[in-house]
N, C-alpha and C positions, 0 to 999 in steps of 0.2 A: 301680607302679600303671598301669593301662590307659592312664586321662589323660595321665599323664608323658608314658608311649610314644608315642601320636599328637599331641602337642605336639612332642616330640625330635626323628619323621620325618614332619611334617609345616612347621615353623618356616623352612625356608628360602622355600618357596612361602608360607606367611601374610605374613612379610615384603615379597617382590615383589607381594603385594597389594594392602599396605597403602603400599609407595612408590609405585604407580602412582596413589594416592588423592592421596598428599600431593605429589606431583607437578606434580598440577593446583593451580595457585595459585586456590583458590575464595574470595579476599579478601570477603566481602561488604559490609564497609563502601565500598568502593571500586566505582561504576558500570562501570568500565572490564576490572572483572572478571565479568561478569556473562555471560559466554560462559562462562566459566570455571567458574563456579557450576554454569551447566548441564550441562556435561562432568560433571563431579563429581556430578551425582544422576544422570545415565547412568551413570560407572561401578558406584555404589554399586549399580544396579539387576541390573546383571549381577553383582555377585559374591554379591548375596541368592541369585541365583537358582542361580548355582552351588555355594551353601552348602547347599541344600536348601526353599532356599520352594516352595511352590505357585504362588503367584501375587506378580507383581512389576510395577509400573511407575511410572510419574513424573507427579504430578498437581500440575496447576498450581493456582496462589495468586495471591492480589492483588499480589503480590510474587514474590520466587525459589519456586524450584517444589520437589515437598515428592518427596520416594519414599515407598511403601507398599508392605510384603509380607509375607504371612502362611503360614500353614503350620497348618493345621486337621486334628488329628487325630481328635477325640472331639467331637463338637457338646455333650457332657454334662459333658464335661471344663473344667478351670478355663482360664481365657485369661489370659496374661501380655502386654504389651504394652510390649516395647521402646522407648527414647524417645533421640536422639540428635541431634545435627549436624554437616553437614559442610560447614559456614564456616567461616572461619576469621580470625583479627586480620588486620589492615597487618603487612608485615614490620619496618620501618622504626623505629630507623633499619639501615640496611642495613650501614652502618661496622662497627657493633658486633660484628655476627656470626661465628664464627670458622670458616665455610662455608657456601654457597648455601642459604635457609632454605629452598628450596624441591627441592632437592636431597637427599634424606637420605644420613645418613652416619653408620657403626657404629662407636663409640669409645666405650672404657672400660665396656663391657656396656650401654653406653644408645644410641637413635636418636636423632641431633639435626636438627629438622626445625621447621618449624613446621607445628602441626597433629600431632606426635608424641605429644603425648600429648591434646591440646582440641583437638579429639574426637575425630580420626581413631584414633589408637591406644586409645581406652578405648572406641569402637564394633566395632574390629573386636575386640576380645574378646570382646564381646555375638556375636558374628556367628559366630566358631570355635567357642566353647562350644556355640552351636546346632548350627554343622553335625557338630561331633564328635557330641550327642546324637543327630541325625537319621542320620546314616552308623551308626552301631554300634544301630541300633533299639531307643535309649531314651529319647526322647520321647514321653511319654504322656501329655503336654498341649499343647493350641494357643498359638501363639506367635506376635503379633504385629510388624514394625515400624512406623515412623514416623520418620523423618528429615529433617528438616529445614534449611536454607540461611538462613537469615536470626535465627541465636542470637545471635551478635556484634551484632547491631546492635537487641535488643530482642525480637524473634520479630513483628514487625509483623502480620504475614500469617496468625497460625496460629489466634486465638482463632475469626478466621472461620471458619479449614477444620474447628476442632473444631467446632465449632456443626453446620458443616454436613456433619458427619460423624459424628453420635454411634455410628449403629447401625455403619457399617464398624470403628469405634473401641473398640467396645464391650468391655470387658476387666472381669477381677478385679482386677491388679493393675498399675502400671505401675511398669518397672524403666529404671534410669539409671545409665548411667558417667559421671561426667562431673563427678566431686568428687575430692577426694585424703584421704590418711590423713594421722595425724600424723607418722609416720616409717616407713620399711622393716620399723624393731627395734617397731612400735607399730601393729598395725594398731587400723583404726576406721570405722566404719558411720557415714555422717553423719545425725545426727536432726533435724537443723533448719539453716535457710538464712536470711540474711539478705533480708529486700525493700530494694527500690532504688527512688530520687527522681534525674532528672536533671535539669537546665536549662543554657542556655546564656543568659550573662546579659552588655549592653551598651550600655555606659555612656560620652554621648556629652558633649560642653561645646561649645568652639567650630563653628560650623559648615565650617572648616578646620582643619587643619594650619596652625600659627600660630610666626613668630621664635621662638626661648626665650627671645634678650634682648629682644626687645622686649616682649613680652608677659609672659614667664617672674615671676609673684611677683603677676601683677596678674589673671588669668585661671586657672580652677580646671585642674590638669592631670586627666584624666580617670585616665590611670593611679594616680595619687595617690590620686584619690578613690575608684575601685572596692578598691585595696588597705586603705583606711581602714573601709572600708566590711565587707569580707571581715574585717579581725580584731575586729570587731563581731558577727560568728555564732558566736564561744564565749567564754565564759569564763573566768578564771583559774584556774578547776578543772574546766574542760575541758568542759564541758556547752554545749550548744547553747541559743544565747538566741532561739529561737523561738517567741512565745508559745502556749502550748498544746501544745508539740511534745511534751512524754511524758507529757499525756492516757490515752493509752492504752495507753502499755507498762506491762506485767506483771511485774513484779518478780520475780527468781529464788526460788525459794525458799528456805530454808537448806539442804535436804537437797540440792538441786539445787547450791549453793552449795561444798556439803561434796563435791559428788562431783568437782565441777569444777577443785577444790581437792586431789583424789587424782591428777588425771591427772598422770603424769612429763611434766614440763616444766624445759626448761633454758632459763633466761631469758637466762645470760650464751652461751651457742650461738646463741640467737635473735639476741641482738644481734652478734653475728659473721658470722653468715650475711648478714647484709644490712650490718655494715660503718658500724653506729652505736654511739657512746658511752654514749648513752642513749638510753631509753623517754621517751613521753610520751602523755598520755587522758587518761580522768575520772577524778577522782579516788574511791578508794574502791571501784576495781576490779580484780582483776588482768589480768596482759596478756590472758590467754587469754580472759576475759570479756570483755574488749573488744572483741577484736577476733571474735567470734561473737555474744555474747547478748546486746550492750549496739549503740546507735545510731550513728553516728558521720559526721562533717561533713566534705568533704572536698575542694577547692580543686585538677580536675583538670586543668587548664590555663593561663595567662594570656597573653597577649596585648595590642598595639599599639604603636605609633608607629615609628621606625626601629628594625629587627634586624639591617640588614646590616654589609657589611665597612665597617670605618673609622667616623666619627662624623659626625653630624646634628644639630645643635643645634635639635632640631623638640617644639614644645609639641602635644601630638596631640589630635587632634578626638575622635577613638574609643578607648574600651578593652574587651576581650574577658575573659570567661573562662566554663569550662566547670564548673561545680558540682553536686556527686554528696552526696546521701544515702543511707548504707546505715540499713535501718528493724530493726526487729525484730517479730515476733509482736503483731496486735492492730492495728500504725498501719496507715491506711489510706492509701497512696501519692499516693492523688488528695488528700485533706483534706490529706495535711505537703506536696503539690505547692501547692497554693493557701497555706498557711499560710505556705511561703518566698516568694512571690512578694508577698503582703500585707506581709510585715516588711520583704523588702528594700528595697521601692520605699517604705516609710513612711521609714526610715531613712538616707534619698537628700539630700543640701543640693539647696537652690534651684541652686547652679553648674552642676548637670548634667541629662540627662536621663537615666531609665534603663528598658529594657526587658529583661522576662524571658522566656524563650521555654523552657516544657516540650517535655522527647526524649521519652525514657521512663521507665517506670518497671512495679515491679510489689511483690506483696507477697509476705510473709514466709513458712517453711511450716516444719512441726513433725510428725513422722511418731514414733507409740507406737512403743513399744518391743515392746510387747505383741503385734502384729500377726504372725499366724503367718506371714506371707510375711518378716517380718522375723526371724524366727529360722531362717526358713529362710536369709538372708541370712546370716545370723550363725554357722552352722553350716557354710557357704561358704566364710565366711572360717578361721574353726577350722583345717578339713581342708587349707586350701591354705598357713596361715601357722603353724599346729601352737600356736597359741593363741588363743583369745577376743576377738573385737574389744571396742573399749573402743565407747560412744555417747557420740558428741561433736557439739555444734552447730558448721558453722562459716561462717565470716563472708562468704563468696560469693553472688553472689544468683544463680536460675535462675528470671525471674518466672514462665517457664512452668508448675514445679512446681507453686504454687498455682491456676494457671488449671484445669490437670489437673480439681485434685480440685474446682473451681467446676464447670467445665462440665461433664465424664465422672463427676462421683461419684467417682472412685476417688483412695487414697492411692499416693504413690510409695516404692518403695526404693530407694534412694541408693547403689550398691553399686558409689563411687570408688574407683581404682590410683591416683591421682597421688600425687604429694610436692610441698612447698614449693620444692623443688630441681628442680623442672620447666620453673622459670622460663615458665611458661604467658603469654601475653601479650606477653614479652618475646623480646631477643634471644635466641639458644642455647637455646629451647626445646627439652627433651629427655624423654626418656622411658626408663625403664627396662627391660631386656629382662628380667628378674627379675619384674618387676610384670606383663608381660607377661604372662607363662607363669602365674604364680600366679593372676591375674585370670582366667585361662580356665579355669582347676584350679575358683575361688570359684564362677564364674556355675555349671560344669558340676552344681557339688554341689547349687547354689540349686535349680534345677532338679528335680533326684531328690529333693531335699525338701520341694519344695513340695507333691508327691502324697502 
């Protein structure tokens, strides 16, 4: 097939394109990267442009600053519009790693990098499949991007620049890498995404650092209490005790039930891969509901008093921690943001003080099946994996997706290469060079059938 061939002798140069991406450590949680960020939407601007856009350059935000480039072939013609980012997590911790994560490095058919596969490796697949179409004169519709610097940390910046950019933005459809499938042997089109609730929540007693013996039994320790206080948000059958918190989740239906219930799922692999005994949720779900179509509560940090070497017998003034809702279809982020912060701080003893402080958050998105860009999705995947993706929700949040379709009108397609074995987020984030090459076979067909 044509594709194969210019993927075969082409793959060495897409590689050193995409290492000189990941290259640039563009951390955007981290201020101290923020030269860095901008390197990184420079380079991303030159290799649109030598992929075949028209028009390319770097427009700034209230925040890190966004690239945009288009390639308008038909004014009559339908517009696709690319969605991506090129931030990237903290490396850290840096120990873990088994090579420089900002280094890539080719072993065992996969790049391990950070930034290998979220998002550097699952945009430039977006980016080859165009230029392959644009080089061999078979795009015969316009195609937009948008990429963005500030996904890790929320998309702070962007609902402004959509706002203030409808008409340059203006599109049919918007298309996204930046999901995974269920396995290599199991491709799958994701249909729905979780929303997300953050806060940062601290909980204060003493107005010092206090003896432990002196004090120790007679004065509230803060850690104690915030810990008390946390196994108070579910319970014994795993549900969130948040008053009003599933208001307005929509209950699967049975058919939806039944279908979710056909997907091959190895529950005792799941627990292998991650190196647990057992599962734990709500009860009355399976894993796979859970952890996509169902809410869930989730404790990502804690913090205070002494962490260093050796011992402190110190009764601490402060305690910390970081607390994450993922939502589903229906709750509205802001209402379950104000609803946790009402319960927690109800739920608080007189010993302590507590303050909750909302990050971010966003909500939930659900894309038919029906949608002819989605079968052209679908028929993408077919040609590249020689079988039918399954449609599966799952449990990641992208708040942008629903901003999308709020601000621009339009629905997005989802059309992820990761696997769970990507370790995204984590150390030895990697990426497969298999998923590679087939992602750019998936977009190339999406393409030719979306006309």
């Amino acid at each position: 097939m044509e594709v194969k061939k210019y993927i075969a002798e082409n793959e060495s140069r897409f590689l050193d394109e995409l290492f000189s991406l990941i290259r640039i450590p563009s951390v955007s949680p981290k201020q101290s990267h923020k030269k860095d960020v901008e390197l990184c939407a420079e380079r991303w601007k030159e290799l649109l442009i030598e992929a075949g856009v028209d028009r390319a350059e770097v427009m700034p935000s209230a925040g890190n600053p966004l690239v945009y480039a288009e390639k308008m072939v038909d004014a009559n013609a339908p517009t696709v519009l690319v969605y991506s980012h090129y931030d990237v997590m903290p490396a850290e911790p840096l120990e873990l790693w088994h090579s420089d994560p900002f280094e890539p490095v080719i072993k065992d058919g996969k790049i391990w990098a950070r930034g290998a596969d979220d998002d550097k490796g699952q945009a430039m697949i977006q980016v080859k499949a165009f230029e392959y179409l644009v080089r061999k004169g078979e795009l015969t519709h316009n195609v937009k991007f948008i990429f963005e610097g500030e996904e890790e940390i929320g998309s702070p910046s962007l609902n402004a620049f959509l706002e203030a950019n409808k008409e340059l933005l203006k599109c049919d459809i918007i298309l996204v890498s930046d999901t995974s499938m269920l396995s290599a042997e199991l491709p799958s089109l994701t249909t729905g995404l979780r929303g997300l609730a953050y806060w940062e929540v601290e909980v204060t007693g003493p107005n010092r650092d206090l003896h432990s013996g002196h004090f120790g039994g007679a004065v509230a320790n803060p850690i104690n209490v915030l810990c008390e206080m946390i196994a108070k948000m579910t319970d014994e059958d795993g549900r969130i005790t948040i008053p009003g918190f599933y208001d307005d989740v929509v209950e699967m239906s049975p058919e939806e039930r039944a279908m979710i219930a056909s997907i091959p799922f190895d529950e005792e692999k799941y627990k292998e891969s991650i190196d647990v005994a057992a599962l734990r949720g709500e009860k009355g779900y399976l894993t796979i509901e859970r952890n996509s179509c169902r809410p869930s509560f989730d404790l990502c940090g804690i913090w205070g008093g002494y962490t260093g070497e050796g011992s402190k017998t110190v009764l601490p003034s402060k305690a910390y921690a970081k607390v994450s809702c993922r939502l589903v279809a229906n709750q509205d982020h802001h209402k379950i943001s104000q609803q946790f912060i009402d319960y927690f701080t109800s739920i608080a003893p007189e010993c302590v003080k507590v303050k909750v402080t909302p990050m971010h958050g966003g909500s939930a998105y659900l894309c038919p099946i029906t949608l002819p860009a989605y079968k052209a999705a679908e028929a993408g995947f077919e040609k590249a994996f020689g079988k039918k993706p399954l449609a599966v929700r799952r449990g990641g949040s992208i708040p942008i997706i629903s901003d999308f379709e709020k601000i621009l009108g339009v629905k997005t397609i989802l059309m992820g290469f990761g696997l769970e074995s990507d370790a995204i987020h984590s150390p030895n984030e990697n990426f497969s060079l298999e998923m590679f090459r087939k992602g750019i076979e998936a977009v190339v067909e999406f393409h030719k059938r979306l006309d």
